[in-house]
N, C-alpha and C positions, 0 to 999 in steps of 0.2 A: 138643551140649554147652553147658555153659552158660558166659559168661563172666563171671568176676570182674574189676569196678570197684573201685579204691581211690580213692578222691577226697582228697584235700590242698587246703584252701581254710580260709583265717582266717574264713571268714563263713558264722555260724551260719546265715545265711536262703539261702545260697547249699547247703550241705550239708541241711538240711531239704527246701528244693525238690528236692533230685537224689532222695532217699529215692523222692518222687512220681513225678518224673520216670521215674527209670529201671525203678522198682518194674511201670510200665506194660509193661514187654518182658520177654516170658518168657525170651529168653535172654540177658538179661543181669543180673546180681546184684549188689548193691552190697554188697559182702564188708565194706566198711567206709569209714571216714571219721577227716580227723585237724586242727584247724587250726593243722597246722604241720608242717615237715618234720623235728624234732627230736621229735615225738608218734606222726609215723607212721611211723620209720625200724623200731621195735622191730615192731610192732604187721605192716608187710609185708613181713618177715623171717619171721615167725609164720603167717600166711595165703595169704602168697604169691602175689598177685592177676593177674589176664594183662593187665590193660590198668591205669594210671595216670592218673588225669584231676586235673591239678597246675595252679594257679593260680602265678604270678610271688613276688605280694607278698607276703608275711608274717614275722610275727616271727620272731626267731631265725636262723634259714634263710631264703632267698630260694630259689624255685623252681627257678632256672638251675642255681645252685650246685648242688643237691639230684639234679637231673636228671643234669648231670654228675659227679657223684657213684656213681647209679645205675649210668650207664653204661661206667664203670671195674669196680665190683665187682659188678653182676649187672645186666645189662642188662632194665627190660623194656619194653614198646610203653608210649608216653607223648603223651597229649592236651593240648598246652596249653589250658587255658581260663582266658583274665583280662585284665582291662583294659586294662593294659599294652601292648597288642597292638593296638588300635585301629588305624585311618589310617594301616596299613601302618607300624607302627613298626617298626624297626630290632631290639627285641627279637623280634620274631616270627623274624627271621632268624637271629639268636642261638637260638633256642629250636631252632628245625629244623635249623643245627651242632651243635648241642650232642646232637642225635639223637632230638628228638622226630618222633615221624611224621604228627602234624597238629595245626594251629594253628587257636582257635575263640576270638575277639573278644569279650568283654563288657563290656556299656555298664556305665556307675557306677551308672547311674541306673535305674528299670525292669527289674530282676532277673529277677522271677517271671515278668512279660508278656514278656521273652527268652526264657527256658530255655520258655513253653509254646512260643513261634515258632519257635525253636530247635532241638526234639525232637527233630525226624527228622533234622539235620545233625549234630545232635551225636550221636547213635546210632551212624548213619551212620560215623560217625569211629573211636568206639570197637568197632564191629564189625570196621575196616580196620585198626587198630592188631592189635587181636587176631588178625591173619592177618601179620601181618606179622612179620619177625624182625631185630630191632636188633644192629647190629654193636658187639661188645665195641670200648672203646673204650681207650687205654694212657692211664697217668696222666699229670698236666698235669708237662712237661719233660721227658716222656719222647720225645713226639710228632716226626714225621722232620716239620724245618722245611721250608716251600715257599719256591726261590725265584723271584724274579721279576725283569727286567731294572729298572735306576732307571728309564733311558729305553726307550720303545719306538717302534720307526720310524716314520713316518708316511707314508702311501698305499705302504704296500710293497705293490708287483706289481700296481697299482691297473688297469690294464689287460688283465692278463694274462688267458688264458683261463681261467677256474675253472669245477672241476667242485666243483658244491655239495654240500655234506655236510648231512642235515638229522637230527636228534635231537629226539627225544620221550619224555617222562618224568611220572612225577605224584608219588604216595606213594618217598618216599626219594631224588626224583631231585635235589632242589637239593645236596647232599653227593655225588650219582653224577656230576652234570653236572661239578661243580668238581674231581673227580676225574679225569677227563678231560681238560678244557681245561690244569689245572696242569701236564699232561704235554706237552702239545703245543708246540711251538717259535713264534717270532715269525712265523714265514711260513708256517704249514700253513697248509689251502684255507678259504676262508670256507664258514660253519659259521650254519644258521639253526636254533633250538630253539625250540620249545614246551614250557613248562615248566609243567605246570597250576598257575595262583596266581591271589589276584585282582587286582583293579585298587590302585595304589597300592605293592605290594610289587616290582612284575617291576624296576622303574627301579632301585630301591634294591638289590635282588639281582646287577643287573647290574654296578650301581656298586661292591661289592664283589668278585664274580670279575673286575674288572678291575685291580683293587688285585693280583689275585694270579696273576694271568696273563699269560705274556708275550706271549700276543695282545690285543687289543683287542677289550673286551665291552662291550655298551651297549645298551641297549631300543630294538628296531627300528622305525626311520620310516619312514613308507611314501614310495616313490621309492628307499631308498636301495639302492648299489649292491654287491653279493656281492664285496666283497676276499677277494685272501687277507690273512691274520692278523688276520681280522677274523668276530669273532660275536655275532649278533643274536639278542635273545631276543625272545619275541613278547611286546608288552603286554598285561597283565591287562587284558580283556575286552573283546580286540581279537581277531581271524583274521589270521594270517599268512603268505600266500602269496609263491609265486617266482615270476616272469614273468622272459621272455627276449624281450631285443629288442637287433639291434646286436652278436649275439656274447654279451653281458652279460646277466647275473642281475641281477632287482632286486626288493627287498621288496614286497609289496603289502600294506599295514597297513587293513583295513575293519572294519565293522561286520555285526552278519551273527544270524542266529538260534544259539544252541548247537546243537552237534553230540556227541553221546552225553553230554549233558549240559555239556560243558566250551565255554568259551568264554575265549581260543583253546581249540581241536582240533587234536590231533595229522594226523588224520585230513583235515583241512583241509590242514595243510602238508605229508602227502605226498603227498595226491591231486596237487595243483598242481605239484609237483616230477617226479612221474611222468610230467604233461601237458607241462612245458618242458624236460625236462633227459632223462630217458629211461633211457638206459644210461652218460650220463655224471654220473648222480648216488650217493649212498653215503647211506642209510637206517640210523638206528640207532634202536631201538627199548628204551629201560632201563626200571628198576623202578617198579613203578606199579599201581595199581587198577583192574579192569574193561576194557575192549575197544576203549579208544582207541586208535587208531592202526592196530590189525589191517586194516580195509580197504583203507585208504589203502598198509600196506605192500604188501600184496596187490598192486595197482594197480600201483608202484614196481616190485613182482618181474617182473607180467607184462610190465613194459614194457624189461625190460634190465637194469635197478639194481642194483647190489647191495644186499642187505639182511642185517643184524645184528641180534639180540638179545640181550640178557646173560643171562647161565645164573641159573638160578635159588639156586644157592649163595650168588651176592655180590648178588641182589637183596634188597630190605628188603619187597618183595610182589612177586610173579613173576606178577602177574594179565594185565598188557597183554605181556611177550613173551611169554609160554605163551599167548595169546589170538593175536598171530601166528605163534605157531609152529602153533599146530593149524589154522589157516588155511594152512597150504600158504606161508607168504611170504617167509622167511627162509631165508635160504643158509649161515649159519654162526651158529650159539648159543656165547660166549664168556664166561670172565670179565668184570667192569669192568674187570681191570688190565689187558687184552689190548684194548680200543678206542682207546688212542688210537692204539696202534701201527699197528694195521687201517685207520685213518685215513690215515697217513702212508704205509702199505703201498699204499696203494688211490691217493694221490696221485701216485705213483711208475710209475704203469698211463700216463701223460702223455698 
């Protein structure tokens, strides 16, 4: 089947190249184009398109606004692509809360010679959105506030024995991941993720689920040591393994070839958790694209672990836990709302 493209972008030479661009793939259609989100609002109402490729800037409307907007009154898969978004801006983050399901960086400068280097990732994108299913979102004040302590302890249970929790996610997971952690108390077990993103974004995404967390989140350095109320996420394009020595968990932050293409790999940090930790580790496996992490759970399962996947109702792509589920590796298929509790449930195993 083929999928419909609606593109929103203020810049005639950016909507001219996409015509080219996408015109090249037979299953994908560019149903239409608008430069502005007050031009395209009627216009994909009328057409109905399955995927949305929305630029930030433009007149009238600003893309955010727009997106969220979308995702109150008819949710649909949403591509960022625009400047804005460079060097791990802050907006890219904003853009994937507010419910888009991938973020694509364009220079100011060298448009055309992007979009031809670009093709296959931005394709790539818009194929993954179009499988994916965006959660309706409630209007702004309507939303159940998160809270979080002012203060949070420092080195709680810095000794204690922790059994590590490790999570792996891609398409949908930075909204699955803060989903989670928001639930969890000051003192659940430390908690290592792989979050697929690139380099420059993981630090800043951290630095926001810890504004909203009553654990302690922050981009993991290699040496550091598995607390509880403490979670690390792995650097953009970095590997991030657990080692045990002393009793203790500790980060291994390296360099390293990709592994199913991603770099971190899910697939890397359960292999490694499978090899130190055994049956006193707890595998969570969320929404996301392609087959990362299924071996690695695999590994985890055979070795004792528990292992989780979220059901494919509250996933936003059900690619990587339906990829370990058909691998044989998971012990229980759940909602998101039901992890973190499984988390706390599984901590309580002492």
């Amino acid at each position: 089947m083929t999928i419909k493209v609606f593109a929103v972008d203020d810049s005639a030479v950016m909507r001219q190249a996409l015509h080219h661009l996408l015109g090249s793939d037979p299953e994908i259609e560019l149903a239409g184009t608008a430069p502005n989100p007050l031009i395209a609002a009627p216009m994909i109402r009328k057409c109905r398109p399955d995927v949305l490729l929305l630029d930030i800037e433009m007149p009238g409307m600003d893309g955010l606004s727009f997106l969220r907007q979308q995702m109150v009154e008819r949710p649909i898969p949403t591509v960022i692509c625009s400047t804005l978004t460079e060097a791990g801006s802050h907006i890219a983050l904003d853009a994937l809360a507010a419910g888009a399901v991938a973020v694509v960086a364009k220079p100011r400068l060298g448009l055309k010679q992007f979009l031809e280097d670009s093709r296959l990732d931005i394709i790539q994108n818009l194929k993954a959105a179009a499988r994916s299913r965006p959660q309706q979102r409630a209007a702004a004040g309507t939303a159940r506030p998160t809270a979080a302590p002012a203060v949070k302890p420092a080195g709680l249970h810095a000794l204690a024995m922790n059994k590590p929790v490790a999570i792996g996610s891609s398409t949908g997971g930075t909204l699955a991941i803060e989903s989670v952690l928001t639930e969890l108390p000051a003192d659940a077990p430390g908690i290592a993720i792989v979050q697929h993103m690139p380099p420059n974004f993981t630090a800043m995404y951290a630095t926001r689920l810890d504004g909203v967390c009553a654990m302690h989140v922050r981009e993991a350095r290699d040496g550091d040591r598995m607390e509880r109320g403490l979670a690390l996420i792995a650097p953009g394009g970095s590997h991030l393994q657990l080692r045990k020595s002393g009793g203790q968990y500790y980060a291994v932050v390296a360099d390293g070839p990709p592994v199913n293409r991603f770099k971190p790999s899910v697939d890397v940090l359960f292999n490694s958790v499978a090899d130190c930790a055994g049956r006193d580790a707890l595998g969570i496996i969320l929404t996301g694209m392609g087959n990362d992490g299924a071996r690695g759970m695999k590994h985890m399962h055979e070795r004792g672990a528990r292992t989780v996947a979220q059901d494919e109702a509250s996933c936003v792509v059900f690619g990587m836990p339906m990829e370990a589920i058909k691998a044989g590796a998971v012990d229980d298929v759940m909602p998101l709302s039901r992890v973190a509790r499984c988390i706390l449930k599984f901590d309580e195993r002492g």
